[in-house]
Structures are given as C-alpha cells and as structure tokens.
C-alpha positions in Angstrom: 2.9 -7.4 6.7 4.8 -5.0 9.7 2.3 -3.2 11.7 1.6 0.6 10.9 2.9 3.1 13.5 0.9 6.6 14.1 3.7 8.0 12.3 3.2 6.1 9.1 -0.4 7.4 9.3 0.2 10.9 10.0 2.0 11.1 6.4 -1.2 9.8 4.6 -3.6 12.4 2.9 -6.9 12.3 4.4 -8.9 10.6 1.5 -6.4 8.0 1.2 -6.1 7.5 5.3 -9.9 7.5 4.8 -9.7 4.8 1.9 -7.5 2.6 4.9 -9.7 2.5 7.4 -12.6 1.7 5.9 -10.3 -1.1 4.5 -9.3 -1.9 7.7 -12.6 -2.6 8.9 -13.6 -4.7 5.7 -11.0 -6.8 6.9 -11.7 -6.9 10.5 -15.8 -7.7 9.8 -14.0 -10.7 7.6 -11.7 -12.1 10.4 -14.8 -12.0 12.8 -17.2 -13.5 11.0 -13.9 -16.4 10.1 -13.2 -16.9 13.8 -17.0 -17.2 14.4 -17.6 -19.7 12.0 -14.1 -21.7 12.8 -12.5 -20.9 10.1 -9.9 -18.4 11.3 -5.6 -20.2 11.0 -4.1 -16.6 12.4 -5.7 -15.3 15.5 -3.2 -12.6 15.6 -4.0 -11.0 12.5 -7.2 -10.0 14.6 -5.2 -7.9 16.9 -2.9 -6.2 14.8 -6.1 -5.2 12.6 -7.6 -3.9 15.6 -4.7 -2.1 16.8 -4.0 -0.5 12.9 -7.9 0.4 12.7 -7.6 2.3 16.5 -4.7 4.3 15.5 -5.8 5.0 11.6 -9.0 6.5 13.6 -6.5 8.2 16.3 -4.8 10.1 13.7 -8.0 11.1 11.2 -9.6 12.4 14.8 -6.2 14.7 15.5 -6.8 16.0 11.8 -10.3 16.2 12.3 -9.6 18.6 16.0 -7.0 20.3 14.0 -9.3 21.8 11.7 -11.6 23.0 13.7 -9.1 25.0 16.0 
C-alpha cells in the first residue's frame, strides 16, 4: 500500500478524511500493542502509519483554520 501524500488528502471530503483518521489510529493502537507484545513482522508499517495519521490531521487542521477565517 503506497503512502498517502497531503495532496491525496486535500481531495477527501471532510467526513470521509474524518472516517481515515480515526482508521488510521485503529491501526496504529493495533501495531503498538503487536510490537509490545512481540508480535509485530513489519516494523515499518509503524512509520508510515504515523506519518499518514500526522498529515490526515495536518490537512483536517488547514480545513478546520479555513473555516474559521
């Protein structure tokens, strides 16, 4: 799965950017709780979720500042 840009975010409406981050964090409590327990093949995955979850909430914060302006 190829790593989301800002861009790819920017195109998303906000309930359904909304729908992807919380999904994105689902996954990221999972891989924790796998790499504390041991369990965790793919260490990388762990980045790149925590990379995709900083810029999903980058880009609903611009919408967010947007609005209020």
């Amino acid at each position: 799965m190829p790593v989301k840009k800002a861009k790819d975010f920017r195109g998303m409406p906000a309930k359904e950017l909304a729908a992807h981050i919380r999904g994105l964090r689902e996954e990221y409590f999972n891989l924790r709780l796998q790499q504390g327990t041991g369990q965790l093949e793919n260490n990388q995955r762990l980045r790149i979720v925590r990379k995709e979850l900083a810029c999903a909430l980058t880009v609903q914060g611009e919408g967010t500042n947007a609005e209020q302006n």
